[in-house]
Each structure stands twice: as structure tokens, then as C-alpha cells.
C-alpha positions as CSV (number, residue, x, y, z in Angstrom):
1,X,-91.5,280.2,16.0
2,X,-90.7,283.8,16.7
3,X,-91.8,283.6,20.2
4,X,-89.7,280.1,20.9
5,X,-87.0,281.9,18.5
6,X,-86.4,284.7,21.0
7,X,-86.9,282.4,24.2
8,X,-83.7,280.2,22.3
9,X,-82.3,283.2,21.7
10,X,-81.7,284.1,25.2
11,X,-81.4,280.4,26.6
12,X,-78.8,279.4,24.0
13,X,-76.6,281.0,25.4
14,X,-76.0,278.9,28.3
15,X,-73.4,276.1,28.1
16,X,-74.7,272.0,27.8
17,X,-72.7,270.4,30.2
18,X,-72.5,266.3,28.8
19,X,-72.2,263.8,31.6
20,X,-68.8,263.4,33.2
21,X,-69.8,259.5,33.1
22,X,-70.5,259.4,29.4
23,X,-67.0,258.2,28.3
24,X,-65.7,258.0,25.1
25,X,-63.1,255.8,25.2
26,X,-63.1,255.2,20.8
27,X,-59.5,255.5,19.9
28,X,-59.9,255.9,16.5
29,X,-57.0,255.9,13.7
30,X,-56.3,260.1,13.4
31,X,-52.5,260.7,12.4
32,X,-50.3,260.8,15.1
33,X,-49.9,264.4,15.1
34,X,-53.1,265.4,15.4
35,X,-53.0,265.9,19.0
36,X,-55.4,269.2,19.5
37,X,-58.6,270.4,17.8
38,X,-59.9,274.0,17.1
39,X,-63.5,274.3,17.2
40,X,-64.1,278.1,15.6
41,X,-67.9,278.9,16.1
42,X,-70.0,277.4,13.5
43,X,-71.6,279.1,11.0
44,X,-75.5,279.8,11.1
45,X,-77.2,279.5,8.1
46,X,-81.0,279.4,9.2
47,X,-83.2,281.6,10.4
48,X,-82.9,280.4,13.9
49,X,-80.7,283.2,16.6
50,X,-77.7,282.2,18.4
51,X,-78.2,278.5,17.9
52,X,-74.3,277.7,16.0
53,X,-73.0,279.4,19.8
54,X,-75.0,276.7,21.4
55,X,-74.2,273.7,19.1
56,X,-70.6,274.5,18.9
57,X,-70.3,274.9,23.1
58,X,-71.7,271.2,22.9
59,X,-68.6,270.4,20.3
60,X,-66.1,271.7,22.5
61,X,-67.5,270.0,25.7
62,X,-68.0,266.9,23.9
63,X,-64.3,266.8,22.8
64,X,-63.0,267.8,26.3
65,X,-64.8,265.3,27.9
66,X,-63.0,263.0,25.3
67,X,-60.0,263.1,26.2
68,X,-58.4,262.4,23.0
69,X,-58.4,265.5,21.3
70,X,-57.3,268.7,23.1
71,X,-59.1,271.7,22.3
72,X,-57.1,274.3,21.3
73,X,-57.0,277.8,19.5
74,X,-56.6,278.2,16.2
75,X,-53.4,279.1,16.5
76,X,-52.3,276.2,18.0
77,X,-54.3,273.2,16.3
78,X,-53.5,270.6,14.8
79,X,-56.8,269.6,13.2
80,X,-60.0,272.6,13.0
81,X,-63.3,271.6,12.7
82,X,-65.3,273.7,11.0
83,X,-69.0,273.5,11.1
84,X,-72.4,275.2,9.3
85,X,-76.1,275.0,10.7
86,X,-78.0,274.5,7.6
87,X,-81.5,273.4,9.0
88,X,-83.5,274.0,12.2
89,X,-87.2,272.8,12.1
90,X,-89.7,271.8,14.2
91,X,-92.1,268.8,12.8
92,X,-95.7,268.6,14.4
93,X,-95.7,264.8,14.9
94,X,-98.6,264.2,17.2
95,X,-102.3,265.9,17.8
96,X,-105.0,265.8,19.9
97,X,-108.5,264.8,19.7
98,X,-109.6,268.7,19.0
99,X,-106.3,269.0,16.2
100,X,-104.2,270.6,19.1
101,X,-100.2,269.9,18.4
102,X,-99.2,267.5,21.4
103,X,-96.0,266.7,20.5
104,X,-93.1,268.3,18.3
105,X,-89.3,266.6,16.4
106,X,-86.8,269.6,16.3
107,X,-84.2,268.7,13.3
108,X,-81.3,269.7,13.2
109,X,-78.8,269.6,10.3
110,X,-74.6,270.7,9.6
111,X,-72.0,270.2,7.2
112,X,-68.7,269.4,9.0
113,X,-65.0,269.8,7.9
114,X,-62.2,268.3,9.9
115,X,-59.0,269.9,8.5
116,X,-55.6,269.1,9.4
117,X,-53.3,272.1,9.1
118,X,-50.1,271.0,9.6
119,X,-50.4,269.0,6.6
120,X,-52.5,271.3,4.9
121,X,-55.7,268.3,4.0
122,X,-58.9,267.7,4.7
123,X,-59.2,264.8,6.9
124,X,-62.8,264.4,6.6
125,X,-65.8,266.0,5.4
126,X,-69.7,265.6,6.6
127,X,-72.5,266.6,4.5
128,X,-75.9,266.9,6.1
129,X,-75.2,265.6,9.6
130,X,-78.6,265.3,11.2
131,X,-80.3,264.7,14.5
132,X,-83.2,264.7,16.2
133,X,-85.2,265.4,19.1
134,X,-88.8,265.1,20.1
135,X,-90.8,266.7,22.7
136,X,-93.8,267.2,24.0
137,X,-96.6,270.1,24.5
138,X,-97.7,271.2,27.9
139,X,-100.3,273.5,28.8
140,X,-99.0,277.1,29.3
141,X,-96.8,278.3,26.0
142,X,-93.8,278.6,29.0
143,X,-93.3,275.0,29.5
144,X,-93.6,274.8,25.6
145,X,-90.3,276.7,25.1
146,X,-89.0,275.5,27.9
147,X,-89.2,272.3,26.6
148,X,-87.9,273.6,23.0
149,X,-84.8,274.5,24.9
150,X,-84.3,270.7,26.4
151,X,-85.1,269.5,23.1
152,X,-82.3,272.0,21.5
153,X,-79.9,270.7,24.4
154,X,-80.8,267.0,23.8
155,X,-79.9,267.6,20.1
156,X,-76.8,269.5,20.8
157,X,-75.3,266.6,22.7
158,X,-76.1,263.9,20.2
159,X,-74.3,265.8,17.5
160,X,-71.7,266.5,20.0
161,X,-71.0,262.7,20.6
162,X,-71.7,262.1,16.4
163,X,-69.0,264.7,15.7
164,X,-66.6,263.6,18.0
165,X,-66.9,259.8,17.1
166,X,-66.8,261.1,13.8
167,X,-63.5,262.8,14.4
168,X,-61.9,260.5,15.9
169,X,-63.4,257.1,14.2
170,X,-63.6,257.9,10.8
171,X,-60.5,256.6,9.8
């Protein structure tokens, strides 16, 4: 994956934009004053560059797109989620006639921690928060990590939406 790793690397850094028209209207049972969220960059614990910038831009778009939690600073929160990348893998999960990977599964896997600080709790904690994404092999090794990146993206979002029903659901 070193070749893919460095194409992420330099791809990661652009922003996933989640549908205007996705809507989350879950109004979920968080204390009343927990108006705004912090989302401090997560913490990458795989081998895998850059990809905690990536996943937590997807967090913080997800929970603007919301509308129910603000997203704040630190300094101002009410509530921070914190957030750790503890797997990244890439599952061949279909072949060819001649043994060739056709298609791939990129897994990805967090812990999550929704602390409230004005009351100095844990609101919630998420072990082992995984999702998926498959995609498949073209031709040229290009396309290939092109399509790594969409796959990333495609994962980015689902957690996005998991972490944010999560967060405000869980109650």
C-alpha cells in the first residue's frame, strides 16, 4: 500500500463535502446545554498518513450539515468529541480468472468519546466504530488509487453520519 499510501497522503487532504440534501433531522435526547461540539483532530494510530485529517473534516461537515450541534473551538464547547483511528485495511474480496485482485473492502475502525465539559462527564463512549467500503480494480494502477480515494471518502461519510447519529441519538 505504499504507493496508494502516498497517493492518500496527498488526496486526504482535500475536504468531503456531504450532500446539502442529506438531512439529519434525529433530535436526539443530549442535555439541554449541550449546544456546541468540538471536534479536535483525531488521533492516528495506523500506519496509514494523513487519514485522522481526512476522517475528522468529514466529522465536522457532518455535524454542520446537522444543524443540531454547532461546531465550536475548544474553548468554547460544550460537548468534545474525541476520536482515534485504530485500523485501516484493505481486504482483497474478489479475483479474476488468472488470480488478479478485481475488487477491494477498505475497513476502517475508531474509538469515540463524547465528553461534556461543562459538567465534567463522559456522555458517551464508542469502542471499535467500523465501516466499510468496497471498490473495484481498473486497469492502469491510477484509476486504482483513485478509486482508493473515493472509497476513503465513501467511508469518511458513513462514519460521519454514524458519529453524528451517535451523538446526538444515543441518549
Amino acid at each position: 500500500m505504499t504507493g496508494s499510501g502516498r497517493a492518500l497522503a496527498l488526496g486526504l487532504t482535500v475536504l468531503v463535502v456531504a450532500p446539502a440534501g442529506c438531512g439529519y433531522s434525529l433530535r436526539g435526547n443530549l442535555p439541554n446545554h449541550i449546544q456546541t461540539v468540538a471536534v479536535p483532530v483525531f488521533t492516528n494510530k495506523t500506519a496509514e498518513p494523513a487519514v485522522e485529517n481526512f476522517l475528522t473534516s468529514a466529522v465536522v461537515e457532518a455535524f454542520s450539515t446537522n444543524g443540531r450541534l454547532r461546531v465550536v473551538g475548544t474553548d468554547d464547547a460544550d460537548a468534545i468529541l474525541d476520536g482515534e483511528v485504530i485500523g485501516y485495511t484493505l481486504q482483497s474480496i474478489a479475483f479474476d480468472s488468472h488470480a488478479n485482485v478485481r475488487q477491494y473492502r477498505l475497513v476502517v475502525t475508531m474509538n469515540l468519546r463524547l465528553r461534556d465539559v461543562r459538567r465534567n462527564t463522559v456522555l458517551f463512549e464508542q469502542q471499535r466504530l467500523q465501516e466499510k467500503a468496497d471498490f473495484q480494480v481498473l486497469g492502469a494502477v491510477s484509476q486504482t488509487i483513485s478509486r482508493e480515494e473515493s472509497a476513503v471518502r465513501a467511508a469518511a461519510i458513513d462514519i460521519a453520519r454514524a458519529i453524528v447519529s451517535l451523538t446526538v441519538d444515543r441518549f
